[in-house]
C-alpha positions in Angstrom: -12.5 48.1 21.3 -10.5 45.0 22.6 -12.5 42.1 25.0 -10.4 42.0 28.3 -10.8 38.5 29.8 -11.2 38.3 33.7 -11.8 35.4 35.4 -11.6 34.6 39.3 -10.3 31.9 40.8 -9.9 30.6 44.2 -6.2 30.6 45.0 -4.7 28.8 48.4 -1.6 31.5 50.2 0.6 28.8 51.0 2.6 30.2 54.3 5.2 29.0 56.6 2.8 28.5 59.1 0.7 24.5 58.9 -2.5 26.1 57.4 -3.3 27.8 54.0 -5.7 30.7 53.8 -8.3 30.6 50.4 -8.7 34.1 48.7 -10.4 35.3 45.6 -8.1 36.1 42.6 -8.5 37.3 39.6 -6.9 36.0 36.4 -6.4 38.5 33.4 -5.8 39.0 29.4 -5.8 42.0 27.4 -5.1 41.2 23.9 -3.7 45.0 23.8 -0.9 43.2 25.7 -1.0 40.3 23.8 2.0 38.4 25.0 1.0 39.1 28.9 -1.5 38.1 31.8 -2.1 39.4 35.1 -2.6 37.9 38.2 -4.7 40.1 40.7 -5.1 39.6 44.7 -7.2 41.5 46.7 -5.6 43.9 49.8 -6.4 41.5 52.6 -4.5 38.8 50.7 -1.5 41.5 50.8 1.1 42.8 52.9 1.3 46.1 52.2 -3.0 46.1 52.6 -3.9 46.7 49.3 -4.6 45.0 45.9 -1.8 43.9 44.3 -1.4 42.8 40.4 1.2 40.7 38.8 2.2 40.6 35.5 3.8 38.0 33.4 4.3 35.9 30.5 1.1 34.1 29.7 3.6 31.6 27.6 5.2 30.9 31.3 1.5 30.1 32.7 0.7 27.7 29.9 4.7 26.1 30.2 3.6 25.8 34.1 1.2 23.6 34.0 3.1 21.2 32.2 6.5 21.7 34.0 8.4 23.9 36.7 8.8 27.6 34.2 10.6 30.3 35.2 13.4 31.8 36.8 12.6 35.7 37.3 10.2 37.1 39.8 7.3 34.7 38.5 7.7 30.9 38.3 4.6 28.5 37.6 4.7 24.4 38.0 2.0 21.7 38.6 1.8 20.3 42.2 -0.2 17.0 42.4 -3.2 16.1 40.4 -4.9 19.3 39.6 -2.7 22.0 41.4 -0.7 24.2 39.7 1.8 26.4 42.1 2.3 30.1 41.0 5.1 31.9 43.2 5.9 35.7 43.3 9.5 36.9 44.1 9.8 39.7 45.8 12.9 42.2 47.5 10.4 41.4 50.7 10.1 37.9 50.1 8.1 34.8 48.3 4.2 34.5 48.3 3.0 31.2 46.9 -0.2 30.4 45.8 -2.0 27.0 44.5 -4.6 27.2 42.0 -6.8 24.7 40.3 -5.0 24.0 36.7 -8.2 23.2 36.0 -9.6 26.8 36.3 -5.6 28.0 34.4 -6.8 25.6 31.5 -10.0 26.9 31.0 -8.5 30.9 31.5 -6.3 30.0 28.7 -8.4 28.4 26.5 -10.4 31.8 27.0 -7.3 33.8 26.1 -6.1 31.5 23.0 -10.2 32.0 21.4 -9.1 35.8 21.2 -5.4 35.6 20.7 -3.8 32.3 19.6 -0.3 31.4 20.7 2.1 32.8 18.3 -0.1 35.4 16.9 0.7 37.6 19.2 2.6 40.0 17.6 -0.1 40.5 14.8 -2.1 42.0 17.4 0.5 44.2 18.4 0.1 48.1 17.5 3.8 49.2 17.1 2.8 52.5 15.3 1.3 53.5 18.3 3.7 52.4 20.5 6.1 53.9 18.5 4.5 57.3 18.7 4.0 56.9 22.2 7.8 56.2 22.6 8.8 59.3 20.7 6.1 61.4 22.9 7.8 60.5 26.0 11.4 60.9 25.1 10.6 64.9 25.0 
């Protein structure tokens, strides 16, 4: 049985509009999907009214807080002293959220006790992807 990591933070909706709205999000790690974290918003910090999940690298999280990372659907960079901006790409548009690198820091510290960076792939079960792969090609 694997430890799943979840850990909320407090991220800031950055709209077009002159104020920010605070919501409760939850940061993820499943060392089953050793390579990936999720990002998790609640429905009324959503469009479509529901709870919403991202998933991504958790490499681009870490390069993000040192940098601007990414060019796809997720990119990550700091923003002043202890800010880091996460933004979602979307067909119906960007959402943009500020989190405390602080509380990204401390999330991947979490993640790195169960999974260090570039061990990933030893926690990796390719038999059973494998045989999950061949299952579903029938």
């Amino acid at each position: 049985m694997s430890t799943v990591i979840e850990q909320a933070v407090r991220a800031r909706l950055v709209a077009s509009a002159p104020r920010t709205e605070s919501v409760a999000a939850t940061l993820r790690y499943d060392p089953g999907n050793p390579f990936a974290v999720q990002m998790g918003f609640p429905a009324r910090a959503t469009l479509e009214g529901v709870d919403v999940s991202w998933e991504f690298a958790r490499e681009l999280l870490a390069a993000g807080l040192d940098g601007p990372a990414g060019l796809g659907d997720v990119r990550v960079r700091p923003y002043g002293y202890d800010r880091t901006v996460v933004e979602f790409h979307a067909q119906e548009g960007v959402a943009m959220v500020h989190v405390r690198s602080s509380e990204v820091r401390r999330f991947l510290r979490r993640t790195q006790h169960l999974v260090p960076a570039g061990c990933e792939h030893e926690f990796l079960d390719l038999d059973q992807d494998l045989t999950e792969l061949l299952r579903d090609a029938h």
